[in-house]
C-alpha positions as CSV (number, residue, x, y, z in Angstrom):
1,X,98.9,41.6,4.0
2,X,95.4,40.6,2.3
3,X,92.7,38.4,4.0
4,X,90.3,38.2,1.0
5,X,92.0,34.5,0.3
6,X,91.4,32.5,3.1
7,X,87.8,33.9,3.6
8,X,87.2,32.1,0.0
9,X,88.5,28.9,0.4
10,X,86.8,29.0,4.5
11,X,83.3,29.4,2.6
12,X,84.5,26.7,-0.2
13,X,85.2,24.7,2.8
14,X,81.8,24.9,4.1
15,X,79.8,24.7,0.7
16,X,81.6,21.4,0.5
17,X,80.7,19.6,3.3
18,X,77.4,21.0,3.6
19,X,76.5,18.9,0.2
20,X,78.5,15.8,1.5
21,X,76.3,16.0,4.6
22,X,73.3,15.8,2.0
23,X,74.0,13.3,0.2
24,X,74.6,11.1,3.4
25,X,71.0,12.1,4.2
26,X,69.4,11.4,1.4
27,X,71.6,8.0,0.9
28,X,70.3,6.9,4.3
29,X,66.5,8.2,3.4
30,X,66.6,5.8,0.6
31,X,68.0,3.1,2.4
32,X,65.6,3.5,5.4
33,X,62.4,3.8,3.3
34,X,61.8,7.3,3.9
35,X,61.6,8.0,0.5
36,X,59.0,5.5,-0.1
37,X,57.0,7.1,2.4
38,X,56.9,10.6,1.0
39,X,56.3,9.1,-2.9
40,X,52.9,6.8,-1.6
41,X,52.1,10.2,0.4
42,X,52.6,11.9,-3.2
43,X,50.6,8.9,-4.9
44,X,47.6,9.4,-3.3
45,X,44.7,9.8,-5.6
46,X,43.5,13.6,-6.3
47,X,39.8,14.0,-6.1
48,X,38.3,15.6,-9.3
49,X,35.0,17.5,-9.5
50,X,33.8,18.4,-12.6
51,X,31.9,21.9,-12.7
52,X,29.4,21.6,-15.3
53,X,28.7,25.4,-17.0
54,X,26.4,27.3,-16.0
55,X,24.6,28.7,-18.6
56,X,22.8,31.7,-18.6
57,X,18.8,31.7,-19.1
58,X,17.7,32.2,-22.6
59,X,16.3,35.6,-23.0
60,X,12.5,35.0,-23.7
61,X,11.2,37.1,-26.9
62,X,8.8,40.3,-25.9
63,X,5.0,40.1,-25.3
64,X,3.4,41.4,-28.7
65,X,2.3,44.6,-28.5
66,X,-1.2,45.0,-28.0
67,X,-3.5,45.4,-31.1
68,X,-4.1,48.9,-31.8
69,X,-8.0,49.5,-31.7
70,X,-9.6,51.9,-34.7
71,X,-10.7,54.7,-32.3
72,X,-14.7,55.2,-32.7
73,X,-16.3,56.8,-35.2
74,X,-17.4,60.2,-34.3
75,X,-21.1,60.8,-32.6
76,X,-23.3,61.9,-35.3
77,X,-26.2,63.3,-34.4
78,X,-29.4,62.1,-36.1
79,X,-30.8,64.6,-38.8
80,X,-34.2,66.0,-37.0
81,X,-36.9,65.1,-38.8
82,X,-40.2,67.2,-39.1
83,X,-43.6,65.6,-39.0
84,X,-46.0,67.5,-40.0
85,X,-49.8,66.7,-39.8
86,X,-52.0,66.4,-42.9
87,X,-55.1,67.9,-42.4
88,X,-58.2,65.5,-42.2
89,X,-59.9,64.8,-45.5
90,X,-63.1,66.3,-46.0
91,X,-66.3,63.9,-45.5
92,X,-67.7,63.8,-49.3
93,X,-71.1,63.2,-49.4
94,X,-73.1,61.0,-52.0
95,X,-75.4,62.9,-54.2
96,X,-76.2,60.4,-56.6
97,X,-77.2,56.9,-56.4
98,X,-76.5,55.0,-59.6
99,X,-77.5,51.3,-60.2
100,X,-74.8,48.6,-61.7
101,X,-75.7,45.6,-63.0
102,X,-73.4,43.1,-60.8
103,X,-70.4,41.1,-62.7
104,X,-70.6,37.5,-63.8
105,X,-68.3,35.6,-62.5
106,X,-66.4,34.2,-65.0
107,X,-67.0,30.1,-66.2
108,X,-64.7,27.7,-64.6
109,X,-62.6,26.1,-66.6
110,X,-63.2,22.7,-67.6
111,X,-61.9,20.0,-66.0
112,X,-59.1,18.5,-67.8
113,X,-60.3,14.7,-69.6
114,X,-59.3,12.2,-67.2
115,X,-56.7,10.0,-68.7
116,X,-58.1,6.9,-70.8
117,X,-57.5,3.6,-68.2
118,X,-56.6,0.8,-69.7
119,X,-59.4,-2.3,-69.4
120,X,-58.6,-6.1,-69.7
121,X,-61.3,-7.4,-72.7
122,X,-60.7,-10.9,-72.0
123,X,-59.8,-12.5,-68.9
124,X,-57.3,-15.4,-68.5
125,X,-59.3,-18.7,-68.9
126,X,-59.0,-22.6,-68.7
127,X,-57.3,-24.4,-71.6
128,X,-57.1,-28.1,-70.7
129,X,-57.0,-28.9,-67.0
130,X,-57.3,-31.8,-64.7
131,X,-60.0,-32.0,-62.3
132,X,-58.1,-32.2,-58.2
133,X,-58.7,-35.8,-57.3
134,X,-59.7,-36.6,-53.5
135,X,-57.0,-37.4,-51.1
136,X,-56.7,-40.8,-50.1
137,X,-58.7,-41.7,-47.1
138,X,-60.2,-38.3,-47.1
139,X,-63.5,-39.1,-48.8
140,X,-63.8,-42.0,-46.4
141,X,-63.2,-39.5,-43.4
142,X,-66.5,-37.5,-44.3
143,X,-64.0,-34.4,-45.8
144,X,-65.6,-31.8,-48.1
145,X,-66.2,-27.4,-48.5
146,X,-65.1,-25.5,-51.2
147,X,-61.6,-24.3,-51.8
148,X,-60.6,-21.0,-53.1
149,X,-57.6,-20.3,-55.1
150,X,-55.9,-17.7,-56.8
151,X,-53.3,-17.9,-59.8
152,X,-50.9,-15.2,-61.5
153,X,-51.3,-16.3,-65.5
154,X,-48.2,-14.9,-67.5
155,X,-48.3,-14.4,-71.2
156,X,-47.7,-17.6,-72.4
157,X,-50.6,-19.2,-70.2
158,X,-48.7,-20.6,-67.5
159,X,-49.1,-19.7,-63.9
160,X,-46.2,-18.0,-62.2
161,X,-47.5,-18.3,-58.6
162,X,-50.3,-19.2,-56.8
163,X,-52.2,-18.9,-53.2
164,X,-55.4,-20.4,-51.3
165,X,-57.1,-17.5,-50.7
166,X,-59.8,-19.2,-48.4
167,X,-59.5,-23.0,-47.3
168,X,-62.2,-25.8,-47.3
169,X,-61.4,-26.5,-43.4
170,X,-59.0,-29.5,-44.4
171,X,-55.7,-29.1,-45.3
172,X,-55.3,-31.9,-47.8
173,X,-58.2,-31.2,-49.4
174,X,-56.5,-27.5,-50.2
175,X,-53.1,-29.0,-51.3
176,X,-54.7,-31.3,-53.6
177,X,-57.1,-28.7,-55.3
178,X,-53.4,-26.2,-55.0
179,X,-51.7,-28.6,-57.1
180,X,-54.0,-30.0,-60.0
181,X,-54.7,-25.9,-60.9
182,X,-51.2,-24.6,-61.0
183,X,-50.5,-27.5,-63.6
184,X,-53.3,-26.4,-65.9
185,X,-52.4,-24.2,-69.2
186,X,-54.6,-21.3,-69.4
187,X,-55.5,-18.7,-72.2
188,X,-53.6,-15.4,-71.2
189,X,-56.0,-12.1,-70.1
190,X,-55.7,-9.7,-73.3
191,X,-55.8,-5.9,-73.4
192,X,-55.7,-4.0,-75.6
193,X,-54.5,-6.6,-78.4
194,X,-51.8,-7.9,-76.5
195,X,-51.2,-10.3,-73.9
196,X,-50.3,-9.5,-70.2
197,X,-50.1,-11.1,-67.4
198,X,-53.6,-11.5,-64.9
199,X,-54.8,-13.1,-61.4
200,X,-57.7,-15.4,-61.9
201,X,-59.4,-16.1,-58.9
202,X,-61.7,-19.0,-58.7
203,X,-63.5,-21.5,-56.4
204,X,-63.6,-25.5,-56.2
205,X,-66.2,-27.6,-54.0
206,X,-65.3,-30.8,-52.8
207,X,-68.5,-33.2,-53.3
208,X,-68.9,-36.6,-51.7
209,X,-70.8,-39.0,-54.1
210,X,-74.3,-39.7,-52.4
C-alpha cells in the first residue's frame, strides 16, 4: 500500500486555501482603505540633495629656477710695477751773458670799416596846411601855451599817426592844434633818393591877440 498520494493532494489542499485566505485579505484591505494608507505612505515626497563635484585643486606650475650667476672672474693680481728714481739734473751754470734785442709785438689789425649808416637828406616838410583855429570860448577864457605834436609822414605825404608829445595845459587847445596838423599834406623825408616814411616833430603856440 503507498502513502505518497494522499500526502500530495493534503499539501494541494493547503496551497489552496492558503491563497483563498489571501485574497479575502487583500479584498477586505481595499475595501477598508488600508491600501490607501500604505500608497500615500509610499507617495510621500523623497528628499533630493544634489552633491556638486568636488574637484581637485589645479596643480600650480613650478617656481622658475633661479638664474644661474656667471661665477667671478678669477683674482688677478696687479703686475708690480718698478719705479725707479732718476737722478737729479745737474745745476748748469751760465757762463755767458748775451744781449737780445726784445721782439716787437706785432701791429694790431685794423679795425674793420664800420658799416656806412644810412642818413635822411631831407626831412618831411609842410605842403599846404591850415593854421589850428581857437576853440570856441577858449580865447575868451584867457587859454594859451604852446603845443607839441608829433606825426609819422608815409611816402606819399600823408600822416599815418600822430601824438601830443607835450600839452599846452588845456585840453582843447591840444585837440584843436591835433586835428588841423594831421589833415595837412606834407613832402615825404628822402634818403638816399627815395622816399620813406619819417616822424616830424614840431611845436605850435597859442597867442591871444593883444
Amino acid at each position: 500500500m503507498s502513502y505518497a498520494q494522499p500526502a500530495a493532494a493534503g499539501r494541494r489542499t493547503v496551497g489552496f486555501v492558503v491563497v483563498v485566505a489571501l485574497h479575502l485579505l487583500l479584498g477586505w484591505a481595499l475595501a477598508s482603505g488600508l491600501a490607501r494608507k500604505v500608497v500615500e505612505v509610499i507617495k510621500n515626497p523623497l528628499e533630493t540633495k544634489i552633491i556638486e563635484e568636488v574637484k581637485p585643486p589645479e596643480d600650480k606650475p613650478p617656481p622658475p629656477p633661479p638664474p644661474k650667476l656667471a661665477p667671478p672672474p678669477a683674482f688677478i693680481p696687479p703686475p708690480e710695477v718698478r719705479v725707479s728714481t732718476a737722478a737729479a739734473p745737474a745745476e748748469s751754470t751760465i757762463t755767458t751773458v748775451t744781449q737780445t734785442k726784445p721782439t716787437e709785438p706785432a701791429p694790431a689789425p685794423a679795425p674793420a670799416p664800420a658799416p656806412k649808416q644810412s642818413t635822411v637828406r631831407h626831412a618831411a616838410q609842410f605842403v599846404s596846411c591850415d593854421q589850428p583855429e581857437y576853440p570856441r570860448g577858449a580865447a575868451d577864457a584867457g587859454e594859451h601855451g604852446t603845443t607839441r605834436l608829433a606825426f609819422l609822414i608815409d611816402t606819399n605825404g600823408r600822416p599815418l599817426e600822430g601824438r601830443i608829445e607835450s600839452s599846452s595845459g588845456y585840453r582843447r587847445l591840444d585837440q584843436a592844434a591835433y586835428k588841423a596838423f594831421g589833415r595837412c599834406v606834407y613832402k615825404p623825408a628822402i634818403e638816399n633818393g627815395q622816399a620813406v616814411q619819417y616822424w616830424v616833430m614840431f611845436d605850435f603856440e597859442w597867442k591871444l591877440d593883444e
